[in-house]
Backbone bond lengths (Angstrom), bond angles and torsions (degrees), N, CA, C in turn:
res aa  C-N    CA-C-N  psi(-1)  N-CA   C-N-CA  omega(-1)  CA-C   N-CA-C  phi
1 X - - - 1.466 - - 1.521 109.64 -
2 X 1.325 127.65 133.28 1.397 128.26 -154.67 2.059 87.85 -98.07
3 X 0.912 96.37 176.32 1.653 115.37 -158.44 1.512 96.98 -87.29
4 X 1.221 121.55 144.78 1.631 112.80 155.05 1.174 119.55 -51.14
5 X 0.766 143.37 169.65 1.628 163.81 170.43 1.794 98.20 -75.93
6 X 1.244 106.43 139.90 2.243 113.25 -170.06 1.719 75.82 -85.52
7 X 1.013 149.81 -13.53 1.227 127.65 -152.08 2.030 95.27 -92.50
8 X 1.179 117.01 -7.03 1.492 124.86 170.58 1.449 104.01 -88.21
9 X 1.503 120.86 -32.00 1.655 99.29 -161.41 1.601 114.27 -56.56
10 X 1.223 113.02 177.12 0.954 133.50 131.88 1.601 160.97 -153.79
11 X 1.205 153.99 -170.93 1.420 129.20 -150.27 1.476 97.87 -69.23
12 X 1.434 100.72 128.03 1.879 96.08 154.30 1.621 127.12 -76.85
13 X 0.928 122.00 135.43 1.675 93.36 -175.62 1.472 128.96 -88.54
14 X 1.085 154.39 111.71 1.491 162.85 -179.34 1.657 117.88 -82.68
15 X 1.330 118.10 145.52 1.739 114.78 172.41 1.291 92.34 -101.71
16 X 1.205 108.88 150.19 1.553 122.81 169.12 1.429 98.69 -61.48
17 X 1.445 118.37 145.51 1.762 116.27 -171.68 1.477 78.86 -114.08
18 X 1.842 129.78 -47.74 1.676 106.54 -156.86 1.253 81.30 -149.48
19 X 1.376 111.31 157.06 1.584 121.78 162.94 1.663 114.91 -118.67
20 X 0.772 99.57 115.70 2.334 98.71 166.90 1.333 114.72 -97.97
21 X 1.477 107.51 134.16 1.419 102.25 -176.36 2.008 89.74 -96.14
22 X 1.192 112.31 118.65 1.743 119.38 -179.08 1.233 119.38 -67.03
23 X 1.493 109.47 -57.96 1.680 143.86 176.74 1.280 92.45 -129.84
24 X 1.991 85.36 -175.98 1.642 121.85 -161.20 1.446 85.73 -60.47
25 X 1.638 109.29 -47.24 1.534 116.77 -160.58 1.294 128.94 -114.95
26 X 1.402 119.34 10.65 1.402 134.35 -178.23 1.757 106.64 -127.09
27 X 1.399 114.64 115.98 1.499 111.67 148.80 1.694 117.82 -107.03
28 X 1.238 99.30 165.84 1.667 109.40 172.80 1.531 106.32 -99.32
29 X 1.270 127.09 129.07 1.463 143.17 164.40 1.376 98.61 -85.47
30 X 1.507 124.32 130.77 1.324 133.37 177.13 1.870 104.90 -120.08
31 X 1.545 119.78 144.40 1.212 106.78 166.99 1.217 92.71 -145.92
32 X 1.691 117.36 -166.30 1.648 106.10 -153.33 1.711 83.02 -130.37
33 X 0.926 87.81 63.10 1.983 95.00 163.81 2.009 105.56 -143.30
34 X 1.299 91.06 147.82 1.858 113.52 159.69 1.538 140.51 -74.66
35 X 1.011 130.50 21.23 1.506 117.72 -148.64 1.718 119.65 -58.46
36 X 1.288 119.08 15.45 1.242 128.90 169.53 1.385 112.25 45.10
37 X 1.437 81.89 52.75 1.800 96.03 -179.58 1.430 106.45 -79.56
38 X 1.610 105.39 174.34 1.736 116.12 176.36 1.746 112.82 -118.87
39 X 1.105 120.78 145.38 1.477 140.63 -156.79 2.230 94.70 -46.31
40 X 1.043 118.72 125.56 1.268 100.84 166.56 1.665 100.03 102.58
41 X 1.386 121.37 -29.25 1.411 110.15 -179.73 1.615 121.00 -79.06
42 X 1.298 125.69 -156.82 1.577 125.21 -145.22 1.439 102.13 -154.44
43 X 1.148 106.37 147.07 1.813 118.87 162.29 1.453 109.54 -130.57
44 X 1.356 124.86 148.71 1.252 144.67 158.98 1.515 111.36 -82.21
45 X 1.805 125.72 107.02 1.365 118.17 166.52 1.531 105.86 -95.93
46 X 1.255 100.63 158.90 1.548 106.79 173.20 1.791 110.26 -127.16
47 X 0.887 110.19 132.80 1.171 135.08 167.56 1.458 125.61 -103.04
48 X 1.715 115.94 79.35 1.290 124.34 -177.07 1.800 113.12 -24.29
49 X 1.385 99.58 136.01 1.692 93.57 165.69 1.735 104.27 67.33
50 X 1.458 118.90 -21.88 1.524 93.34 168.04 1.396 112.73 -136.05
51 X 1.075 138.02 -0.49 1.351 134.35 169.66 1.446 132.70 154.24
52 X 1.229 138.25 167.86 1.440 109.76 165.16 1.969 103.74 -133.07
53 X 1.100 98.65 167.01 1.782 123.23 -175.94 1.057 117.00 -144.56
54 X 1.960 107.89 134.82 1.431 99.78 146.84 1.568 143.24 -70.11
55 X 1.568 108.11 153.79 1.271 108.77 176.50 1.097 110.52 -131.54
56 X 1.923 131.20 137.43 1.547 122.09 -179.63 1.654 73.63 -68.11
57 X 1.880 87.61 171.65 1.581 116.45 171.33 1.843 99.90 -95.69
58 X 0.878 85.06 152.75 2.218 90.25 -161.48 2.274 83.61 -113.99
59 X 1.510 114.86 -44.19 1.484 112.14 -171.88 1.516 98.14 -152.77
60 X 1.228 102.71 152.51 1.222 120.44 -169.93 1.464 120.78 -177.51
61 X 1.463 97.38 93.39 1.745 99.84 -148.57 1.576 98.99 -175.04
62 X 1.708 113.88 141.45 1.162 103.65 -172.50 1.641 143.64 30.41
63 X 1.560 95.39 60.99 1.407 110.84 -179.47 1.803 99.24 60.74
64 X 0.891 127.58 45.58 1.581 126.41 171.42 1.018 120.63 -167.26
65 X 1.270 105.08 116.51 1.949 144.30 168.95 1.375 112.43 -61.04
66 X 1.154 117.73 82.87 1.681 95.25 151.96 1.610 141.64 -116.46
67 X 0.925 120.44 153.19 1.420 118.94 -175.36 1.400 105.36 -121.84
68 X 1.576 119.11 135.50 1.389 107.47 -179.18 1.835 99.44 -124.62
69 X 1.313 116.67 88.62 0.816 148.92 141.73 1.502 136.69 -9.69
70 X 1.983 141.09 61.59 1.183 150.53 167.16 1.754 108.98 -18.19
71 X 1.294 147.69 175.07 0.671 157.46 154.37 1.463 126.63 -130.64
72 X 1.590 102.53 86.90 1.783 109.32 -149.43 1.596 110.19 -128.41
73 X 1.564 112.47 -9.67 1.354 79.17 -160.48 2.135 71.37 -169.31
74 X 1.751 102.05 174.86 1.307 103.35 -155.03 1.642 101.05 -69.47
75 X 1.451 145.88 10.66 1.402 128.16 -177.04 1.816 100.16 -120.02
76 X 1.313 99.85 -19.89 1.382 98.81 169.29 1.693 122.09 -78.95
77 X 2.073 101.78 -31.10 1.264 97.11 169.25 1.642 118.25 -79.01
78 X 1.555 119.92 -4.63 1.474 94.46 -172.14 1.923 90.22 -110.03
79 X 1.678 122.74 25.38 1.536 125.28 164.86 1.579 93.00 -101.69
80 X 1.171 137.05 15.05 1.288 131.03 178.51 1.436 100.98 -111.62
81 X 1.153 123.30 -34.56 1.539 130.52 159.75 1.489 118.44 -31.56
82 X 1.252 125.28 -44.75 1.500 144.10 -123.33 1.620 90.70 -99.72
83 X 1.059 128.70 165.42 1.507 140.38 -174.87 1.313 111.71 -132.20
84 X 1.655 131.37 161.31 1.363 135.54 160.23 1.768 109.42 -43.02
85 X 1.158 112.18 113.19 1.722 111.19 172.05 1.341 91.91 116.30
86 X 1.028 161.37 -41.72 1.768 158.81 -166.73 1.148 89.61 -58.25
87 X 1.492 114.13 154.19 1.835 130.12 149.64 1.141 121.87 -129.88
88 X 1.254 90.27 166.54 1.679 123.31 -155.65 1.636 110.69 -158.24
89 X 1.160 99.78 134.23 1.256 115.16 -156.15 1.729 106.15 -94.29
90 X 1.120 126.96 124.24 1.756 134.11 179.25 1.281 101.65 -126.84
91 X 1.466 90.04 157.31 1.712 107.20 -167.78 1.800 108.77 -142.51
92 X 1.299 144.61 126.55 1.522 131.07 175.60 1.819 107.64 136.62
93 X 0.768 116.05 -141.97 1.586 130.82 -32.28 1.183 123.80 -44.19
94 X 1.670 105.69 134.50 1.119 111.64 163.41 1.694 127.52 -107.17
95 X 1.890 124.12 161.81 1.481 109.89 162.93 1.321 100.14 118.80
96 X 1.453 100.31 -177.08 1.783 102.75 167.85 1.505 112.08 -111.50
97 X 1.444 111.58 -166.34 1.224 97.21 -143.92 1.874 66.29 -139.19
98 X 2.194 90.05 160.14 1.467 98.37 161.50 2.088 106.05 -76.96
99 X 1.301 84.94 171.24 2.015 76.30 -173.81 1.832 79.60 -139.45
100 X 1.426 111.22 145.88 1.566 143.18 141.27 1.022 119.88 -87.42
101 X 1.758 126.87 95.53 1.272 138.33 -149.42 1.897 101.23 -93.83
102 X 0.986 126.54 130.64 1.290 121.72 177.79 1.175 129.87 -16.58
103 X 1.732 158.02 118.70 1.026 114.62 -173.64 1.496 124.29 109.11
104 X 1.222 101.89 -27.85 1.710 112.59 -169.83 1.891 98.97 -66.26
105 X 0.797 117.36 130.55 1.900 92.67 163.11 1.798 97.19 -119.17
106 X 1.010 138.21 -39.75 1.682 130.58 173.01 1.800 112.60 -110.19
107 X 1.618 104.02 133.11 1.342 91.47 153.32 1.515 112.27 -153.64
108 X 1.044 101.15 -172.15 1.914 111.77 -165.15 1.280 109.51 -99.39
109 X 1.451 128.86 111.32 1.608 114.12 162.93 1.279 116.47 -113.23
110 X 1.476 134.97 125.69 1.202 147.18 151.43 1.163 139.48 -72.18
111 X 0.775 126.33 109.47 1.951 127.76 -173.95 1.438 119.15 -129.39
112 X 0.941 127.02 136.61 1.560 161.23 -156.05 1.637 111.88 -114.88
113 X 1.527 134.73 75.41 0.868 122.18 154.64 2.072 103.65 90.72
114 X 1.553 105.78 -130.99 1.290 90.71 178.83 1.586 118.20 -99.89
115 X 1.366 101.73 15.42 1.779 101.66 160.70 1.513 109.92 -92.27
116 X 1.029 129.23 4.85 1.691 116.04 127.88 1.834 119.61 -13.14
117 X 1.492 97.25 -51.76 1.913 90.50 -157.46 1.676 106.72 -62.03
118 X 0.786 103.52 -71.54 1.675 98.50 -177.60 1.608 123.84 -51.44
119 X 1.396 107.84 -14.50 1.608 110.13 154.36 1.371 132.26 -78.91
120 X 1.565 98.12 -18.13 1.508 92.74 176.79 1.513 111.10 -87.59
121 X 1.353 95.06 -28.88 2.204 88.74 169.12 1.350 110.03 -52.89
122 X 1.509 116.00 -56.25 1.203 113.77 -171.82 1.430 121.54 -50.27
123 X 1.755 119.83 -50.04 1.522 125.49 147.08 1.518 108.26 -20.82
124 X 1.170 145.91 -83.74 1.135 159.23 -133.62 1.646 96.30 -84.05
125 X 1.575 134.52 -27.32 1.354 135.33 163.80 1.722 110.07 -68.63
126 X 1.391 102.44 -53.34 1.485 106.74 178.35 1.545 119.71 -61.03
127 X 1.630 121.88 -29.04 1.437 124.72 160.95 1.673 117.52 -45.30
128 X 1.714 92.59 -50.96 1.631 84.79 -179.36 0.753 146.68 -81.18
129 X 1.825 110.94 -5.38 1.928 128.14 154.66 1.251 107.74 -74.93
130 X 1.044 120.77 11.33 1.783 121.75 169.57 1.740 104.55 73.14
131 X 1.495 127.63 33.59 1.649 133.59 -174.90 1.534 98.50 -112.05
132 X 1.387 110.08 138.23 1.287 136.93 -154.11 1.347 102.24 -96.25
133 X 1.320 105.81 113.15 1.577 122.08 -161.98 1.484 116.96 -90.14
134 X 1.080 140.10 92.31 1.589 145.55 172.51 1.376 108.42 -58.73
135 X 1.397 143.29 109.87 1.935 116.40 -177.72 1.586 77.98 -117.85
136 X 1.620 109.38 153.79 1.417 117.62 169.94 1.974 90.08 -116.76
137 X 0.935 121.09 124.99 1.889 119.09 172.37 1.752 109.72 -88.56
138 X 0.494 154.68 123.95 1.772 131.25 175.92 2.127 92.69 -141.60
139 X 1.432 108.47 156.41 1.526 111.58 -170.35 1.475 84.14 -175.66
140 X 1.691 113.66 161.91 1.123 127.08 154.47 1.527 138.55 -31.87
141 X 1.301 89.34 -45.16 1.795 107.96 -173.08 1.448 114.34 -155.20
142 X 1.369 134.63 166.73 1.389 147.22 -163.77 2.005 87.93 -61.89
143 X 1.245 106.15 -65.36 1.545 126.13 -165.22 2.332 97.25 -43.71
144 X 1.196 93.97 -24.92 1.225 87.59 -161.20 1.845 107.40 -120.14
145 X 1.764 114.94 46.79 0.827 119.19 167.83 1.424 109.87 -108.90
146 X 1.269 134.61 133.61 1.430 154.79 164.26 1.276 117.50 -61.05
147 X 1.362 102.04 131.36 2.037 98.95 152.99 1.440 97.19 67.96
148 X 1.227 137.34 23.75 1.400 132.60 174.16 1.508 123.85 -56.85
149 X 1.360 99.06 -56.82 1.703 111.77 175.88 1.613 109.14 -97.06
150 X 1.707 109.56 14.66 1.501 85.50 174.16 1.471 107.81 -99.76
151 X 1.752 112.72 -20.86 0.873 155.03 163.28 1.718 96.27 -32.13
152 X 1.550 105.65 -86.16 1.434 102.06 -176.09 1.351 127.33 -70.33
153 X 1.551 111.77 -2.21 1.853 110.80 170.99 1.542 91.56 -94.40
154 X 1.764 134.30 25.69 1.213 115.72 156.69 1.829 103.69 -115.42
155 X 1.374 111.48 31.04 1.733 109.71 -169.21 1.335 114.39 72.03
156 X 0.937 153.09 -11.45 1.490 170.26 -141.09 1.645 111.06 -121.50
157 X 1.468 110.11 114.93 1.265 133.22 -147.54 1.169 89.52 -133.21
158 X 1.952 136.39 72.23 0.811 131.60 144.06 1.510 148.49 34.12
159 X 0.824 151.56 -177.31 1.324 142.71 136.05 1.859 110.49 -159.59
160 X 1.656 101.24 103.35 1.673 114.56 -138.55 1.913 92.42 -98.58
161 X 1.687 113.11 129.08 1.300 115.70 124.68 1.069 141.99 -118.97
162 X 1.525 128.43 160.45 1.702 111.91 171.60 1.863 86.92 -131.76
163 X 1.242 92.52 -172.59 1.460 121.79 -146.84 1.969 80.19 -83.48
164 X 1.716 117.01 -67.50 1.260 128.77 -155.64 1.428 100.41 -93.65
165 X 1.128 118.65 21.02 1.523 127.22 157.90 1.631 105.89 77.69
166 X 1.840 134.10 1.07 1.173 137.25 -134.75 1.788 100.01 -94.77
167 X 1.225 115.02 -15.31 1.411 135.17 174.63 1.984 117.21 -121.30
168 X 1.172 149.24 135.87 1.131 153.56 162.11 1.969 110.06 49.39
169 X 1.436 100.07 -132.65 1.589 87.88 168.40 1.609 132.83 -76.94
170 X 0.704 117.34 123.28 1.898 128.78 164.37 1.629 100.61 -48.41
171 X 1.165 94.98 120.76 1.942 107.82 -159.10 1.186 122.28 114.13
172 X 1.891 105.31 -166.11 1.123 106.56 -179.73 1.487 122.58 -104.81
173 X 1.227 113.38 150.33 1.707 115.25 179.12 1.528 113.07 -59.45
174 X 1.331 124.36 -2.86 1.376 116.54 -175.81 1.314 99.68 -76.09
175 X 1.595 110.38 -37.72 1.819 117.68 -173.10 1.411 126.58 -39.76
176 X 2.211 87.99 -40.62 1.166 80.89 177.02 1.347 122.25 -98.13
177 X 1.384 113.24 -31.37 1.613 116.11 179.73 2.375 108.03 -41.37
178 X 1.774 95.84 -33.05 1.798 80.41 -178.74 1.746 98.33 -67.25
179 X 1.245 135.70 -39.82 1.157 125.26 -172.32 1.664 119.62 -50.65
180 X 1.489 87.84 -46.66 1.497 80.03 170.61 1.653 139.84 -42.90
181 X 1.659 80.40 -52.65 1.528 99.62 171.72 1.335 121.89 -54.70
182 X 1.536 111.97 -36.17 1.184 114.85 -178.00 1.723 124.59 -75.59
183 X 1.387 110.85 -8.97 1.318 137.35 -179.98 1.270 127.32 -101.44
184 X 1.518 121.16 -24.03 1.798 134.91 -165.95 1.538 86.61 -156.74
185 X 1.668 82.32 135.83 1.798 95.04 159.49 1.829 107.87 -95.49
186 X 1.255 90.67 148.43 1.650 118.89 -171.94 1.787 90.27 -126.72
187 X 1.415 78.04 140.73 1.865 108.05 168.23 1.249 112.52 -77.24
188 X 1.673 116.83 -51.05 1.619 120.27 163.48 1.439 106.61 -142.24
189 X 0.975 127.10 166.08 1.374 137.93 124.60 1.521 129.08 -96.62
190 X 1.654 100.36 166.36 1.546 110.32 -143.50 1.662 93.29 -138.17
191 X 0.900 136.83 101.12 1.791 141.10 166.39 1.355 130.44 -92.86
192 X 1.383 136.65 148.76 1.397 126.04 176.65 1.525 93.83 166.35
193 X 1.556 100.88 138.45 1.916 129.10 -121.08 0.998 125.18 145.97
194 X 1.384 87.75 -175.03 1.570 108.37 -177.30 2.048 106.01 -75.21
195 X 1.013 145.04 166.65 1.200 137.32 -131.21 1.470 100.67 -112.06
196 X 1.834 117.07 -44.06 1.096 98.15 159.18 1.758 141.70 -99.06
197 X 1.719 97.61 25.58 1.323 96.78 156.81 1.065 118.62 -67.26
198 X 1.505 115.31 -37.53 1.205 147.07 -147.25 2.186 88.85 -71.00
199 X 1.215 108.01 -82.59 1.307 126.86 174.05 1.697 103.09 -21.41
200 X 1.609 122.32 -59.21 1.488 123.13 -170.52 1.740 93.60 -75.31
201 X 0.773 147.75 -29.64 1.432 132.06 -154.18 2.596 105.20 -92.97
202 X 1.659 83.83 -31.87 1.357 97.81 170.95 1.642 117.62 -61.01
203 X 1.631 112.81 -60.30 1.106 129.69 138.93 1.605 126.04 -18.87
204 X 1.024 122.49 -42.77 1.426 123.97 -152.12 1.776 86.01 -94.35
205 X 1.054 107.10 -46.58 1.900 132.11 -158.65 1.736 67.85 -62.87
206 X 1.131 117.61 -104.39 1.252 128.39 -138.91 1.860 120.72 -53.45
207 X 1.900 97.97 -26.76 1.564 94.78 158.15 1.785 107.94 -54.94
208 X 1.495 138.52 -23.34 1.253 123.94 -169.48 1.677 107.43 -120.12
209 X 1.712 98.13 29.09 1.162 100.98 169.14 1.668 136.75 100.41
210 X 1.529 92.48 -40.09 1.321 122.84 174.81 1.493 127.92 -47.51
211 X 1.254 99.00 135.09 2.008 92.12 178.58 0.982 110.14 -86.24
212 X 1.371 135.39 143.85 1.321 145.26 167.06 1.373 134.94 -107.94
213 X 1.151 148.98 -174.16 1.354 147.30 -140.25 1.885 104.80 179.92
214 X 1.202 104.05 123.24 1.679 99.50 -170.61 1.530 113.90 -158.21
215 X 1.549 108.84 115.09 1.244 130.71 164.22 1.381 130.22 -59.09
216 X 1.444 104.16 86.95 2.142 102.29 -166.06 1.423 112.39 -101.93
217 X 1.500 117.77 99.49 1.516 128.04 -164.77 1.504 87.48 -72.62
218 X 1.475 108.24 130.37 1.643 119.36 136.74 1.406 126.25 -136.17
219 X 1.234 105.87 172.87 1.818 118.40 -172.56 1.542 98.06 -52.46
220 X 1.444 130.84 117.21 1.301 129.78 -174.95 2.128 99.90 -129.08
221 X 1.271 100.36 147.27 1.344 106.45 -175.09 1.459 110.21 -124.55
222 X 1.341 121.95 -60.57 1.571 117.86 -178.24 1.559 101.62 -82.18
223 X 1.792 124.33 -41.43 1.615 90.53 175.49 1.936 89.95 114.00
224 X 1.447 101.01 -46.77 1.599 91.21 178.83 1.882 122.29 -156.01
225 X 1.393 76.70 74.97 1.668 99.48 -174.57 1.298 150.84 76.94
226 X 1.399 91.53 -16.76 1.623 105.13 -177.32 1.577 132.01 -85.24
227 X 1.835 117.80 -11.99 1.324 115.82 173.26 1.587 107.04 -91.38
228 X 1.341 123.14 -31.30 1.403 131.26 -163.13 1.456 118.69 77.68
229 X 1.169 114.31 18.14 1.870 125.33 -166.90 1.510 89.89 -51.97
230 X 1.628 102.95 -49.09 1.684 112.39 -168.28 1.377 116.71 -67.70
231 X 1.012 125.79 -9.38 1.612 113.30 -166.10 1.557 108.53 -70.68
232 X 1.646 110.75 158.65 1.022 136.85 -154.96 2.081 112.04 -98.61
233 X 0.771 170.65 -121.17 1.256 151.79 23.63 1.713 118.75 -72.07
234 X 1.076 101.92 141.02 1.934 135.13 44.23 1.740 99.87 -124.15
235 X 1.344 129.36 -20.78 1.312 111.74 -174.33 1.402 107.37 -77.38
236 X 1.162 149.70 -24.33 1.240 149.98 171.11 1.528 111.12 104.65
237 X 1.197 116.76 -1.97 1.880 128.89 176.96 1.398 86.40 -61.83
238 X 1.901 76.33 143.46 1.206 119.58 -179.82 1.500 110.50 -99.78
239 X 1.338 110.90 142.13 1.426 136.46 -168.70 1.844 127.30 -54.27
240 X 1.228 62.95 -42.10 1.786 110.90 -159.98 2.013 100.12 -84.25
241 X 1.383 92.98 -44.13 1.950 89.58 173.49 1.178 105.88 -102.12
242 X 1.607 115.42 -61.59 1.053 103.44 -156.25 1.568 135.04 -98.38
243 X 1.639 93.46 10.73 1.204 152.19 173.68 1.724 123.91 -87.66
244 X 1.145 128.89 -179.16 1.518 110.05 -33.94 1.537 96.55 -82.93
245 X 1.217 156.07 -12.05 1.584 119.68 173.62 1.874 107.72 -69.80
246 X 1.489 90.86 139.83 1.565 90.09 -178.97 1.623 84.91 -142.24
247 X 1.636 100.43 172.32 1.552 102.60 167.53 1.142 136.49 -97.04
248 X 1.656 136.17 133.02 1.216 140.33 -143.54 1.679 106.49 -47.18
249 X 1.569 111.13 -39.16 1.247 106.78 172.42 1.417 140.06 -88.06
250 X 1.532 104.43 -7.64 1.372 95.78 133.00 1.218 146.46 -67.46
251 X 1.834 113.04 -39.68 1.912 96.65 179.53 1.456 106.65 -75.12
252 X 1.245 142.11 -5.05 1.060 159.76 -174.93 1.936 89.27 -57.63
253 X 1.377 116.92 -60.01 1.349 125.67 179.53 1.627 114.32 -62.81
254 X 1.428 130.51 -4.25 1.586 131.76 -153.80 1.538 93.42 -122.23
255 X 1.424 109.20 111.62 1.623 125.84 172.95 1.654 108.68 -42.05
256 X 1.060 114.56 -37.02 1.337 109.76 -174.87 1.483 130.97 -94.20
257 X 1.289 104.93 17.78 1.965 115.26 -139.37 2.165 70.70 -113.74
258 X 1.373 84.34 120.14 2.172 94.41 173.21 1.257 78.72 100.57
259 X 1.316 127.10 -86.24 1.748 137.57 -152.84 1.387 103.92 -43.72
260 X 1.142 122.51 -118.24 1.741 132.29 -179.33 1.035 137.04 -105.47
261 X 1.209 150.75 162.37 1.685 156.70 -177.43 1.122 107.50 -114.22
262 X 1.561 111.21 172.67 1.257 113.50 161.04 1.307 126.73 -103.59
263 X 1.458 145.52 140.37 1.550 141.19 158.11 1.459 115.32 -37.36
264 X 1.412 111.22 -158.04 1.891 116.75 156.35 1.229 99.25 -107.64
265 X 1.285 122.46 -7.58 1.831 100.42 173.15 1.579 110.61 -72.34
266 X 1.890 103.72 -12.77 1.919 104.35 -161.71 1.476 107.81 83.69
267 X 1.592 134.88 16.06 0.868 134.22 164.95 2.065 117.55 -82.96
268 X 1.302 95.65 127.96 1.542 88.36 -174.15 1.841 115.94 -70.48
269 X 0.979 123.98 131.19 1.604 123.86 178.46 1.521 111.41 -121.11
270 X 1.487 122.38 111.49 1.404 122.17 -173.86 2.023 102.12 -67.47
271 X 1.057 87.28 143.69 1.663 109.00 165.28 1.513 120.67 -26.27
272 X 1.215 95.49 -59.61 1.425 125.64 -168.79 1.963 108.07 -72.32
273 X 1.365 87.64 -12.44 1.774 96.11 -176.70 1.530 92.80 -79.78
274 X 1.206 137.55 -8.51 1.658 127.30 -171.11 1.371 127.35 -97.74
């Protein structure tokens, strides 16, 4: 029997079971459901009366949901409000997924802040085919690194920058992730961030050959294909399906992929404007 169509769902509702505060500025929302999601994919929460957003899935494992959650903007500040037992309504998974291609035995993951979460699942898949995990962490400041100790209860010894030098290298994590590259061969690399980390690390992979793997956040509204809020140029893919992991050499081909996004008005805003 073929599936309904996502364009019927709608939010189921869940109580928050636990909250973690991660960082200064990131908590994890936990609830006591599975959706047997894949590394890199997305949920839609709703927040009655004020809005809804995507979120990558950060865990999802043994009856437990989590979302680890930035605190940026007015629906994230009034989900920071919320307590163990409140609900909130989620919808998905939606998107594509990072993939471990047969064969792989080492690869590189880079993360930027709070796109960490869906890399560290993926870390934690690649541990258990026995493939040799590279993680680069990089964030503003010591206070605002992710996944630190989940990181090291998976054997995985980082390789840390921040911006004010208060954790590992003083700089940026791209510096070090090209060194890497430039030192060990990798099967792929894996990114997810801010957009033009994202852009130098794709770049970097593929000057040494390497395949890559890349998480391209955009302004998304329905969640599963049907407004196009998400689409990309020049191919016109959508975010939301066929999206957001894509391969390094594809966004590599998309005028806008590093450069600019779109708002919800559909107005383009360069990178560099922030």
């Amino acid at each position: 029997m073929e599936r309904p169509m996502r364009i019927f769902e709608q939010p189921t509702m869940y109580r928050i079971a636990d909250i973690v505060q991660e960082t200064d500025n990131v908590k994890t929302f936990f609830f006591n459901v599975e959706l047997h999601s894949k590394p890199g994919q997305f949920v839609i929460m709703w927040i009655p009366r004020v809005d809804e957003k995507p979120f990558s899935i950060a865990y999802d494992e043994h009856s437990r949901l989590g979302l680890s959650v930035a605190k940026v903007g007015r629906f994230t500040e009034k989900l920071f409000e919320y307590n163990k037992g409140d609900l909130v309504g989620i919808r998905g998974p939606y998107g594509s997924t990072f993939t471990l291609p047969d064969g792989v035995k080492r690869i590189l993951l880079v993360g930027g802040g709070y796109g960490v979460a869906p890399l560290a699942t993926l870390a934690s898949q690649a541990i258990v085919r026995g493939i040799t995990v590279d993680f680069c962490n990089g964030a503003r400041t010591k206070s605002q690194l992710l996944f630190m100790d989940r990181l090291k209860a998976l054997d995985i010894s980082p390789h840390v920058a921040t911006d004010d030098g208060s954790e590992g290298r003083k700089g940026f994590i791209t510096d070090v992730a090209k060194e890497l590259l430039e030192t060990n061969s990798y099967d792929c690399a894996y990114t997810c961030g801010p957009e033009l980390m994202e852009q130098k690390v794709v770049d970097a992979a593929a000057g040494k050959g390497t395949a890559s793997q890349v998480s391209i956040e955009r302004y998304m509204k329905c969640g599963f294909g049907i407004c196009g809020a998400c689409c990309i140029d020049d191919s016109g893919k959508r975010m939301c399906t066929e999206g957001p992991v894509v391969s390094g050499e594809f966004a590599r081909t998309q005028s806008e992929f590093g450069r600019f996004h779109r708002v919800a008005s559909g107005h383009k805003v360069p990178f560099n404007a922030h």
